[in-house]
TIGU-648336 format. One record per residue (C-alpha): residue number from 1; x, y, z. Coordinates in Angstrom, 2 decimals. Layout:
N
VEXDREN; seq; east; north; up
VEXDREN; NUM; X; Y; Z
...
***
This chain:
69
VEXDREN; seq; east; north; up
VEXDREN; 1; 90.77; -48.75; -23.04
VEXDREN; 2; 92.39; -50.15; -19.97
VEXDREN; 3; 91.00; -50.44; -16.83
VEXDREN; 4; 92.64; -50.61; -13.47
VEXDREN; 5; 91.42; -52.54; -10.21
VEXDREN; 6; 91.62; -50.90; -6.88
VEXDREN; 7; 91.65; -52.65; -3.79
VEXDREN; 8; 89.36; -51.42; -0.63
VEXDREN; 9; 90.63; -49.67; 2.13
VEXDREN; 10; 87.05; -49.62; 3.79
VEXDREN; 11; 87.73; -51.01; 7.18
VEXDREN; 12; 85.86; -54.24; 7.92
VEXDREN; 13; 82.47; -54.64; 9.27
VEXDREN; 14; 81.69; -55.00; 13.32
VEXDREN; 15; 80.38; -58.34; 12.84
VEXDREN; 16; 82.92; -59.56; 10.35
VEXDREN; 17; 84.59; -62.92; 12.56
VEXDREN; 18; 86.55; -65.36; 11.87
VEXDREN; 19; 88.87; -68.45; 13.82
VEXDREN; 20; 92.35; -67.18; 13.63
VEXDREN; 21; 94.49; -70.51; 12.37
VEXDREN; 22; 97.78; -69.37; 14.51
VEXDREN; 23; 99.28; -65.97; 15.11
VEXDREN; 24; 97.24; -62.62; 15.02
VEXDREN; 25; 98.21; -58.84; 15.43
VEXDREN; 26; 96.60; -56.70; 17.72
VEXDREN; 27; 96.48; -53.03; 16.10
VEXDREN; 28; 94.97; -50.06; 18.22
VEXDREN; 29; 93.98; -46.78; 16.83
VEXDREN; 30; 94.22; -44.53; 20.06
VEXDREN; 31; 92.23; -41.48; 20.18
VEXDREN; 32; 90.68; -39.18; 23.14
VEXDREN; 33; 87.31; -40.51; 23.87
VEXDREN; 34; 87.43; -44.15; 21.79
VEXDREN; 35; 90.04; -46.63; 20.69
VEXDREN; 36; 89.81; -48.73; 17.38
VEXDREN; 37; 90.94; -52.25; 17.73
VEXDREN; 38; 91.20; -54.87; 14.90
VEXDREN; 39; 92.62; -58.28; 15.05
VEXDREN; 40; 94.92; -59.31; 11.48
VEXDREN; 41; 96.12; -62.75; 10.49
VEXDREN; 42; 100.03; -62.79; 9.79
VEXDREN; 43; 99.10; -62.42; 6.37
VEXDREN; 44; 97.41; -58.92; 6.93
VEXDREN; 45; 93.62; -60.26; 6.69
VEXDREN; 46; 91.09; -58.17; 8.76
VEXDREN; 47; 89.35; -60.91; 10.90
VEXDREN; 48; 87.62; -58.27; 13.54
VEXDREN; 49; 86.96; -55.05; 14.12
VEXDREN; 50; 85.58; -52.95; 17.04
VEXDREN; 51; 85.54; -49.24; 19.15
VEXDREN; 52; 86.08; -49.36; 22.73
VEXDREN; 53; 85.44; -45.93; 25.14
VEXDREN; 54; 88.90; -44.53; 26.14
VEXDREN; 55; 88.20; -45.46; 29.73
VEXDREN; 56; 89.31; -48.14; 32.57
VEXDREN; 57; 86.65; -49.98; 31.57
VEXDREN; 58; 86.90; -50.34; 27.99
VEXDREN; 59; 90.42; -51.05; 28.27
VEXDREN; 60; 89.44; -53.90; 30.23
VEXDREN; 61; 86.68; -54.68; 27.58
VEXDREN; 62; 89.12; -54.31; 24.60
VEXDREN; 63; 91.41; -56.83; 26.40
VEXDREN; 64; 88.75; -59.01; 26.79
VEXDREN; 65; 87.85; -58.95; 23.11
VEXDREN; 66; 91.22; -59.29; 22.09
VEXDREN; 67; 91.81; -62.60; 23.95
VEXDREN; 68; 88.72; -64.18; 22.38
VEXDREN; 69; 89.02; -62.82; 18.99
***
């Protein structure tokens, strides 16, 4: 019998942090009322997530976030 490991697409948790150690990546996941940001080392690692309301002021939060994540 052979068995077969999948790897997780489960996106990481809101607290998950950790000290980028050069370049990140920036991805946003636009939609009507929210936007998903997460912040990914060069080599694809998931170092934080969060949802920010589709407004002025979230986009200034999500900037914000960005710069200190």
């Amino acid at each position: 019998m052979s068995s077969s490991i999948v790897p997780s697409t489960l996106p990481a948790p809101k607290t998950r942090r950790r000290r980028p150690a050069g370049e990140v990546v920036l991805g946003v996941d636009t939609h009507r009322d929210a936007h998903v940001a997460s912040v990914l080392s060069m080599t694809g690692a998931v170092l934080a997530t969060d949802e920010f309301p589709a407004t002025a002021a979230g986009y200034r939060a999500l900037l914000k976030w960005a710069r200190k994540s």
